[in-house]
C-alpha positions in Angstrom: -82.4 52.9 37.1 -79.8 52.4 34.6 -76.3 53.1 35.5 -74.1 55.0 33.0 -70.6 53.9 32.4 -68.5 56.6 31.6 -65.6 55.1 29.5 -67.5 54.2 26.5 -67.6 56.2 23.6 -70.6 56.6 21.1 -69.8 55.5 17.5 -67.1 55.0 16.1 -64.7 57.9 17.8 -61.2 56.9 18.5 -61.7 53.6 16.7 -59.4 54.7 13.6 -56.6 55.8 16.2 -56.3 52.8 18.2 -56.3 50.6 14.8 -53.8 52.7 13.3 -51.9 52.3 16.7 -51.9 48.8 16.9 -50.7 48.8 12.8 -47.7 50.7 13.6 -47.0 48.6 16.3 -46.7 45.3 14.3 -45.0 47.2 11.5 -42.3 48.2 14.0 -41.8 44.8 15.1 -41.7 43.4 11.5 -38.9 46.5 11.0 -36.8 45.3 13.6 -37.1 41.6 13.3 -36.1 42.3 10.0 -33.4 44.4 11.0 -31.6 42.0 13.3 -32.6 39.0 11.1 -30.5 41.0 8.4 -27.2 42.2 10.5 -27.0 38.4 11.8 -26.7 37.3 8.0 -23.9 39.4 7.3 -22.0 38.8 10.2 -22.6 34.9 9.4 -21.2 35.6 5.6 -18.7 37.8 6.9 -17.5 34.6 8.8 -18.0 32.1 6.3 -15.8 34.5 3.7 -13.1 34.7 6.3 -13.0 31.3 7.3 -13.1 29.8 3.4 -9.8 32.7 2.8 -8.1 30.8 6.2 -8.4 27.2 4.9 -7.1 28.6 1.1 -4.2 30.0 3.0 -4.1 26.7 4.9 -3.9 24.7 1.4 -1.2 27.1 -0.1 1.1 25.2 2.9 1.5 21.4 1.7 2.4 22.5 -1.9 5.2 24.5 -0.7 6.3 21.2 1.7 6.0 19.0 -1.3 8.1 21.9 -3.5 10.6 22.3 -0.5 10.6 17.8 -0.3 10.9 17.7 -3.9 14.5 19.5 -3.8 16.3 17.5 -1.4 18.2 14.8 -3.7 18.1 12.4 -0.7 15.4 11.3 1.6 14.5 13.3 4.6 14.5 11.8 7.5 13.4 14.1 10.1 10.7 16.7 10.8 10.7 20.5 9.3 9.2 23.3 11.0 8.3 26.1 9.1 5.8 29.3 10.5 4.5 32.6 9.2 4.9 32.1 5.5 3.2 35.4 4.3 0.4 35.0 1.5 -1.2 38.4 1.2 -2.4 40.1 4.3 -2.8 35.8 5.5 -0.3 33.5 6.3 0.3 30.1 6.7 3.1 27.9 7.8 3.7 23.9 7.9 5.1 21.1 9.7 6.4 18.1 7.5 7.3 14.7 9.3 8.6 11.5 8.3 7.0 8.8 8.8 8.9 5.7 8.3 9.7 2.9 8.1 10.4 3.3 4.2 8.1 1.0 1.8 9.3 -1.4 -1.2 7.4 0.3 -4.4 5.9 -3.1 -6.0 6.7 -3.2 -9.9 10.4 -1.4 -9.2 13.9 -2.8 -8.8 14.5 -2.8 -4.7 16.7 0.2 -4.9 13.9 2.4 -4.8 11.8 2.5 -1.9 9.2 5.0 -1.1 9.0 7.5 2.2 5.6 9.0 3.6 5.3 12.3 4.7 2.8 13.9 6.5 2.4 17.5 6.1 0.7 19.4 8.9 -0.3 23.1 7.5 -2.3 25.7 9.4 -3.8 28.5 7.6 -4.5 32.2 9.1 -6.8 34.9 7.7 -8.7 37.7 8.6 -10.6 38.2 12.2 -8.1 36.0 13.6 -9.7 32.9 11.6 -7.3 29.8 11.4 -8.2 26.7 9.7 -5.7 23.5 9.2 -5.1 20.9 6.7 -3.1 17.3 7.1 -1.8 15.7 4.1 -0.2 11.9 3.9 2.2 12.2 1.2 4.7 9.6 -0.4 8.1 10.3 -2.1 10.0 7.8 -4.3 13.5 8.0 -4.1 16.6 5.4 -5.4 18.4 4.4 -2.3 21.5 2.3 -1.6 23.5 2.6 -5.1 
C-alpha cells in the first residue's frame, strides 16, 4: 500500500508565489544594503568636507604670525599667544615661539643674523572638526648697529 503524503501539491500550484517571494526578498536586501551603503558615504564626505574647511582655517593662522612678525622692527624674543581668530563661521588661532639661539646668515655682513620661529596654528570648523599646522620659520633682521 502506498502511503500518501499530504503536503505536496500536483503541478505547478504555488510555484510562481514562492519564486516571486524569494525575489522580493533579495531585492529588499539589495534596497537596503544599498541604502546604508549610501548614508555611510555621505556621512564620510560630509567629514572629509568638514575636516579639509578645519585645516584651511588652520593654514589661514601662520600667515597672520608671519604678517604680525613682520611688523615688529626688532626681533622677538619671546612666545605670542593668540586664540579665536574668527574666519567665517571657523576660526583659528596660533602660537608663535622663538627659537633661538640666533644664526649668522652666510654671504651677509655679521650685523644681520637670522631668528627661527615656530608657528603652532590650530584650525576649527564645522562639527567640532579641528586640524593643526606647525610651521619653522626664519626672520632676518640687522642687529647690533
Amino acid at each position: 500500500m502506498i502511503k500518501k503524503i499530504p503536503f505536496i501539491v500536483r503541478g505547478n500550484e504555488g510555484a510562481v508565489l514562492v519564486v516571486a517571494l524569494l525575489i522580493m526578498a533579495v531585492l529588499s536586501i539589495i534596497g537596503v544594503s544599498a541604502t546604508m551603503t549610501s548614508s555611510i558615504e555621505t556621512k564620510i564626505s560630509g567629514n572629509h568636507k568638514f575636516g579639509k574647511l578645519a585645516f584651511y582655517t588652520a593654514e589661514a593662522g601662520w600667515p597672520a604670525a608671519m604678517g604680525w612678525l613682520d611688523g615688529q622692527p626688532v626681533p622677538f624674543l619671546g612666545n605670542l599667544e593668540v586664540n579665536d581668530v574668527a574666519l567665517g563661521t571657523n576660526a583659528y588661532g596660533y602660537t608663535l615661539n622663538y627659537q633661538g639661539p640666533p644664526r649668522r646668515i652666510v654671504g651677509y655682513s655679521i650685523e644681520y643674523k637670522d631668528f627661527d620661529y615656530e608657528i603652532d596654528c590650530t584650525g576649527s570648523g564645522p562639527a567640532d572638526t579641528q586640524s593643526e599646522i606647525e610651521v619653522t620659520v626664519s626672520r632676518a633682521y640687522k642687529v647690533g648697529y
